[in-house]
PALUMRO-658566 format. One record per residue (C-alpha): x, y, z; residue in one letter. Coordinates in steps of 0.1 Angstrom, whole numbers, plus 2048, in hexadecimal, padded with zeros to 3 digits. Example, Ala and Ser with C-alpha at 12.3 -4.5 7.8 and 13.67 -1.06 7.14 Angstrom:
// residues 2
87B7D384EA8897F5847S
END
This chain:
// residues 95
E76AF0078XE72B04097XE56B1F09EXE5BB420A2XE47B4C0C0XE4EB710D2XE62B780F5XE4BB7E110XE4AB9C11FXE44B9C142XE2DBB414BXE3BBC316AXE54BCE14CXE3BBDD135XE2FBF1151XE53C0015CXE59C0813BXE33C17136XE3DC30156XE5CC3D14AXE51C47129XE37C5913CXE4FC6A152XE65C70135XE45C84122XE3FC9913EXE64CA4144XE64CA8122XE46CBF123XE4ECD4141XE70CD912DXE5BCE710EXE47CFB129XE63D0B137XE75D15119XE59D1D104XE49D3811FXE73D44129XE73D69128XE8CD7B10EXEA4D98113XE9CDBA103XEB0DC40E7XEBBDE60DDXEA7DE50C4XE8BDDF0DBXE96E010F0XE96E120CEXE74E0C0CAXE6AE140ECXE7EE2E0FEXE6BE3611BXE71E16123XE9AE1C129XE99E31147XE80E19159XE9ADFE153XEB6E0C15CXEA8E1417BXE9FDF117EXEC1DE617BXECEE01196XEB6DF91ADXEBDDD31AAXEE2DD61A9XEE4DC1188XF04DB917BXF05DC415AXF22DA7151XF0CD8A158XEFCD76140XED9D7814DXEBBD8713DXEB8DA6157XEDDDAD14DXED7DAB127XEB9DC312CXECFDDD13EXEEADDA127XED2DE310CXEC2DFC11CXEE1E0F125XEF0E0C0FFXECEE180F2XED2E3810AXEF5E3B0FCXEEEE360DDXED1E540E1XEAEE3F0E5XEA8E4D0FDXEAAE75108XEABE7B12FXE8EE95136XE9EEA3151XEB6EBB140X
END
């Protein structure tokens, strides 16, 4: 009857396989990082809460030229904004 004995591993292979599970933790907590710190886009709900916050915004978004159809969170901020002003969040002090 034969013995069982265990494959060998060569050890230039344990230690290639030691360095990219390494790598593969730190992408993996850089990815964590990022998306854990990511900043969110203001809701109306938001500008409900906080009016005087509107006009600053909008201003924002004129001065930066943002385009309003993009699916970025400056463009999600400005579309809320300006539907909270509609809506009537937010009174304009100079009339």
């Amino acid at each position: 009857m034969q013995r069982y004995t265990q494959p060998q591993i060569k050890r230039s292979d344990m230690k290639r396989a030691t360095k990219h599970a390494t790598y593969l933790s730190i992408i993996g907590a850089m990815l964590i990082a990022v998306s854990a710190c990511g900043e969110r886009a203001k809701t109306v709900d938001y500008f409900k809460e906080h009016p005087k916050e509107i006009q600053p915004m909008l201003d924002e978004c004129k001065n930066k030229a943002v385009n309003i159809a993009a699916d970025t969170i400056e463009a999600r901020n400005c579309r809320a904004a300006e539907l909270a002003k509609l809506r009537g969040y937010f009174k304009d002090q100079s009339q």
